[in-house]
C-alpha positions as CSV (number, residue, x, y, z in Angstrom):
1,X,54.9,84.1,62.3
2,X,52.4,86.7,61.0
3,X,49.6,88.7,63.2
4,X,47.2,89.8,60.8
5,X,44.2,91.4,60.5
6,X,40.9,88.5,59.4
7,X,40.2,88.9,56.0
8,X,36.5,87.5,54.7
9,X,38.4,84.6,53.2
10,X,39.7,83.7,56.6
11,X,36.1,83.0,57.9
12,X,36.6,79.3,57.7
13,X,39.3,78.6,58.8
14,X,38.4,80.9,62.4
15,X,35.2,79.3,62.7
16,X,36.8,75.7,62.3
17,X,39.9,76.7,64.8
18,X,37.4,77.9,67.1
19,X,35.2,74.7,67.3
20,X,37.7,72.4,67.2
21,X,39.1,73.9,70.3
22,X,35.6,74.9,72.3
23,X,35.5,71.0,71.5
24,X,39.2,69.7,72.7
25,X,39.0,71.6,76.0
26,X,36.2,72.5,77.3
27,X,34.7,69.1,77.7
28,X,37.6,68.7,80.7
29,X,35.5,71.6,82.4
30,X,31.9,71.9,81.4
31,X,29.2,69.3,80.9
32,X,28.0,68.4,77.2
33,X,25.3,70.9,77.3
34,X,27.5,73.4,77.9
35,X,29.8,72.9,75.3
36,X,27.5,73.3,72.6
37,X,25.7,76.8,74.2
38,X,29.4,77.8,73.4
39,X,30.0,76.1,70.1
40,X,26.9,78.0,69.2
41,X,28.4,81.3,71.1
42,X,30.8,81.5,68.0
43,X,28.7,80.7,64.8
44,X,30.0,81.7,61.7
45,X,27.6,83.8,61.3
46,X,29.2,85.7,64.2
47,X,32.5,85.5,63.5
48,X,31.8,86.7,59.7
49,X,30.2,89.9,61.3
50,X,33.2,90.9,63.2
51,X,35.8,89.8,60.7
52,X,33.6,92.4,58.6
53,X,33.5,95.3,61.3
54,X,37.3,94.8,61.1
55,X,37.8,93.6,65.0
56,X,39.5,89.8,64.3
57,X,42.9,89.3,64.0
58,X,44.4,86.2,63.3
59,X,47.8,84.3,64.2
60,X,49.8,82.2,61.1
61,X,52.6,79.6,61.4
62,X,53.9,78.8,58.4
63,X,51.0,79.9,56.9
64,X,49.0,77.6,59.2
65,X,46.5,79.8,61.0
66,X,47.0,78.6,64.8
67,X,45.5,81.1,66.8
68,X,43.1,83.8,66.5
69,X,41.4,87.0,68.7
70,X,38.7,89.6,68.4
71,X,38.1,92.9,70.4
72,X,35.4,95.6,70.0
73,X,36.4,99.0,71.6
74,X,38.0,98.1,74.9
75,X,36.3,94.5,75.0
76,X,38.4,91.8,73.9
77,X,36.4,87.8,73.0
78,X,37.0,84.8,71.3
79,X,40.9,84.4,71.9
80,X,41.6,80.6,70.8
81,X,44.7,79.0,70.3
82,X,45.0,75.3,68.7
83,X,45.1,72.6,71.4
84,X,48.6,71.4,69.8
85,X,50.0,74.9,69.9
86,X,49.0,75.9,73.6
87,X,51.3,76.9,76.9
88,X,54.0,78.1,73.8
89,X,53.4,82.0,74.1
90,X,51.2,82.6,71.2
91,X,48.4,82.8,73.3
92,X,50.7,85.8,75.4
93,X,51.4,87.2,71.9
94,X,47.4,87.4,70.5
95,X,47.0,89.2,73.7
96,X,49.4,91.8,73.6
97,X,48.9,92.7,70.6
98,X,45.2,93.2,71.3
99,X,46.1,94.7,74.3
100,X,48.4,97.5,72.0
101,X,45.8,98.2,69.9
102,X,42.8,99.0,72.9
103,X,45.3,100.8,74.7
104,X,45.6,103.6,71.4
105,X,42.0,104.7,72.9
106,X,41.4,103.1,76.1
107,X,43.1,102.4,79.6
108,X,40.8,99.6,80.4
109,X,40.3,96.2,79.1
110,X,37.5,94.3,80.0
111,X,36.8,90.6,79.3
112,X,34.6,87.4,80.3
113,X,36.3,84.9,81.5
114,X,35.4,81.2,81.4
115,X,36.6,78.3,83.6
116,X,39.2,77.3,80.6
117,X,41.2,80.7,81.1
118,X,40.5,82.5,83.9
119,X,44.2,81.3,85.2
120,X,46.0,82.5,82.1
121,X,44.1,86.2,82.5
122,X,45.1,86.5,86.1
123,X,48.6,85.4,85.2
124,X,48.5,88.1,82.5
125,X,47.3,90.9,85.4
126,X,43.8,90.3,84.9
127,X,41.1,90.7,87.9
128,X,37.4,89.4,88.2
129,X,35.2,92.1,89.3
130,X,32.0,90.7,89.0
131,X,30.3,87.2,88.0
132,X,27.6,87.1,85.2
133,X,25.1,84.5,84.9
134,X,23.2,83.0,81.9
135,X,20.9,80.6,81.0
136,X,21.0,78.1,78.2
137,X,18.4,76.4,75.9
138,X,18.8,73.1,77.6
139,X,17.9,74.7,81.1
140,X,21.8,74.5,82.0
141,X,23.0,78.1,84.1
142,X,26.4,79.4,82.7
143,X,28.1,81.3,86.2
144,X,31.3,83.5,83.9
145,X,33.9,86.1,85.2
146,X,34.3,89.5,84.4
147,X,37.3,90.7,84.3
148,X,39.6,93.9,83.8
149,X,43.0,94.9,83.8
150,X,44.9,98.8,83.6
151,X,46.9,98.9,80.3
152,X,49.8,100.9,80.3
153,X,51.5,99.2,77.7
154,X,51.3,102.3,76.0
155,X,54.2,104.4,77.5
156,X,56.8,102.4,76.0
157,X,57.8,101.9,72.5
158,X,58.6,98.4,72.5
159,X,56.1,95.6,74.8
160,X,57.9,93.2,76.1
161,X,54.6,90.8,77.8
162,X,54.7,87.4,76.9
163,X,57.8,87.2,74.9
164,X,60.1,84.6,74.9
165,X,64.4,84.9,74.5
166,X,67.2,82.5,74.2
167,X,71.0,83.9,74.5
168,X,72.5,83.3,71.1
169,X,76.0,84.4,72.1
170,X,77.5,85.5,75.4
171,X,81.3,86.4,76.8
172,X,83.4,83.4,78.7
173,X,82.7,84.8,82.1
174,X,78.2,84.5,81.2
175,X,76.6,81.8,82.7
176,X,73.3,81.3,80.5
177,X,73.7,80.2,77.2
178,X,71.5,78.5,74.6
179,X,69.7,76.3,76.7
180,X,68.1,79.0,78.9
181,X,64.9,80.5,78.3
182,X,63.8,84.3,79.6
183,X,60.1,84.6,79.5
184,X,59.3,88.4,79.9
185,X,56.9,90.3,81.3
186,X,56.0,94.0,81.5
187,X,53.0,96.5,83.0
188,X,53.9,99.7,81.9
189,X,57.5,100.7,82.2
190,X,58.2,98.0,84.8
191,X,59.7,94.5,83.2
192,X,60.7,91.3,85.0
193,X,61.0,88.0,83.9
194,X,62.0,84.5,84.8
195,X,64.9,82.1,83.4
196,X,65.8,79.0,83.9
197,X,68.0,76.0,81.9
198,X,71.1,74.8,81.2
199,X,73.6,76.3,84.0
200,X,70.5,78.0,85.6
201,X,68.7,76.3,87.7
202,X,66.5,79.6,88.4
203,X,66.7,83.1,87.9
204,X,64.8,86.1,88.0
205,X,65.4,89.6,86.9
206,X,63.7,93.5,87.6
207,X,63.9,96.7,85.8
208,X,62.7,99.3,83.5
209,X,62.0,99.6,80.1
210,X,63.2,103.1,78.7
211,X,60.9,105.1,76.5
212,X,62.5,103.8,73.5
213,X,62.6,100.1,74.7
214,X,65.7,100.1,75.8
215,X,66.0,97.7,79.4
216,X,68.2,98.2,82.7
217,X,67.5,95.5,84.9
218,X,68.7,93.6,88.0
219,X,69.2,89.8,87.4
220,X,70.0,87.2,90.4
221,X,70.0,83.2,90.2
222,X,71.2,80.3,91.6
223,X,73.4,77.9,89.3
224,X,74.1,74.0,89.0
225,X,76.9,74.6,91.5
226,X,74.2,76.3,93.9
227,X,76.1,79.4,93.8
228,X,73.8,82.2,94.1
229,X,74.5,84.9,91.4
230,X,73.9,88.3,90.8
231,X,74.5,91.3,88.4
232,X,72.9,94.4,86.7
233,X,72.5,94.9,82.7
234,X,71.8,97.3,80.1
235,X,69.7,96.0,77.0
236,X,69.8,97.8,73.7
237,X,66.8,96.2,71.3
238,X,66.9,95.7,67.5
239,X,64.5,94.5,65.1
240,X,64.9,91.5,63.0
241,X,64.1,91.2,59.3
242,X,61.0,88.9,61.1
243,X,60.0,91.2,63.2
244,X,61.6,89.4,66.3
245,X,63.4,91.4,68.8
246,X,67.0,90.9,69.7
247,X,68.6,92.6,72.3
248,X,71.9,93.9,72.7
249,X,73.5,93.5,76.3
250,X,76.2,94.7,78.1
251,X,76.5,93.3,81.8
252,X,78.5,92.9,84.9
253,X,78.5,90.2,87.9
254,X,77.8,92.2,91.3
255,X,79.7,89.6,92.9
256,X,82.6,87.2,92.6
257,X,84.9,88.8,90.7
258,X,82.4,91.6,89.4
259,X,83.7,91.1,85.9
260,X,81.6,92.8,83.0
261,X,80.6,91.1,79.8
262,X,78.6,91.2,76.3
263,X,76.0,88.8,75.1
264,X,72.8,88.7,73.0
265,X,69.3,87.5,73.3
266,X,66.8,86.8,70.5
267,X,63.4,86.5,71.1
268,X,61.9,82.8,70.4
């Protein structure tokens, strides 16, 4: 997976990622007039300009561009992520990386928000401030959201929001394994997450993320067996050739038999 910044040459394939989604979804929201005020919202012509004013980044998959998002100073528009590769996290990824990059020179990001994702923003800590209204061509009104969010991503040196881990080992005494997924989430130096799968039927976790990315958390869940677990952990994190994450962990249950153990977690 690369995040890169949108080269002139990349201008095709953004506008025709953004179209064929605007014309995928938002049908199941907005009437036909509609769609085609925003089809027309993102012309190539528009998406050239910014791509040339350096604000576009775009998301590859084996060198198949799936995603893409633009921001201008502490205003981020047009994030887009193909229909087939949706509710997977890369749309969580675009955005914290944008998010990174405002937060260098701003505290604030601000956003409009239609109908298609105003759920994902608010599950990302966005709020809507205010409602805009336009006007369209066909004689159609267009009510939006405005919304904003704090960043404080910024104060540590690793951002955990969005990202996805598997265990890849663990001790004999663990519980997860390689069927259980941690989707993690941070605001500032705060981090939770939620895991489920395999023995886990559902878990949840709290901590903080040290300067340095480094993690000491709380974890509780309840298992197949319906027991209901608990236990505290220290994360260490490491960089892979990739660029995913994987974490080191040292662990012990804080009940049963309060054993301690060692597993590791690599982000999907």
């Amino acid at each position: 997976m690369e995040y890169l910044k949108a080269k002139k040459e990349d201008l095709g394939q953004i506008y025709q990622l953004v179209q064929d989604t605007i014309q995928t979804v938002y049908p199941q929201y907005y009437p036909h007039e509609i769609v085609a005020f925003f089809s027309s919202l993102h012309s190539k012509e528009k998406i050239a300009a910014d791509i040339e004013s350096g604000c576009v980044r775009a998301l590859f998959l084996d060198n198949c561009l799936i995603g893409t998002g633009t921001f201008s100073e502490n205003h981020i528009t047009r994030l887009f992520v193909l229909p087939g590769f949706q509710k997977k996290g890369y749309g969580s990824y675009i955005m914290q990386c944008l998010e990174e990059e405002i937060s260098a020179k701003h505290n604030l990001v601000i956003l409009d928000a239609s109908l298609c994702a105003t759920c994902f923003y608010e599950h990302k800590g966005y709020k809507t401030v205010s409602h805009n209204e336009l006007s369209t061509a066909s004689g159609f009104s267009l009510v939006y959201g405005i919304m904003e969010k704090t960043l404080t991503v910024g104060s540590t040196s690793i951002c955990y929001e969005g990202k996805l881990f598997a265990p890849v080992t663990n001790t004999e005494n663990g519980e997860v394994d390689n069927q259980t997924l941690f989707a993690y989430h941070q605001n500032g130096n705060i981090l939770w997450a939620e895991y489920y799968g395999g023995e886990i039927k559902k878990g949840t976790m709290i901590g903080i993320v040290d300067s340095n990315g480094e993690l000491d958390f709380y974890y509780q869940h309840i298992n197949q067996s319906n027991d209901i677990k608990a236990g505290k952990c220290h994360s260490i994190p490491h960089f892979l050739d990739d660029g995913k994450i994987e974490l080191s962990e040292q662990w012990q249950w804080l009940n049963g038999d309060k054993s301690k153990g060692f597993s590791t977690v690599r982000e999907k």
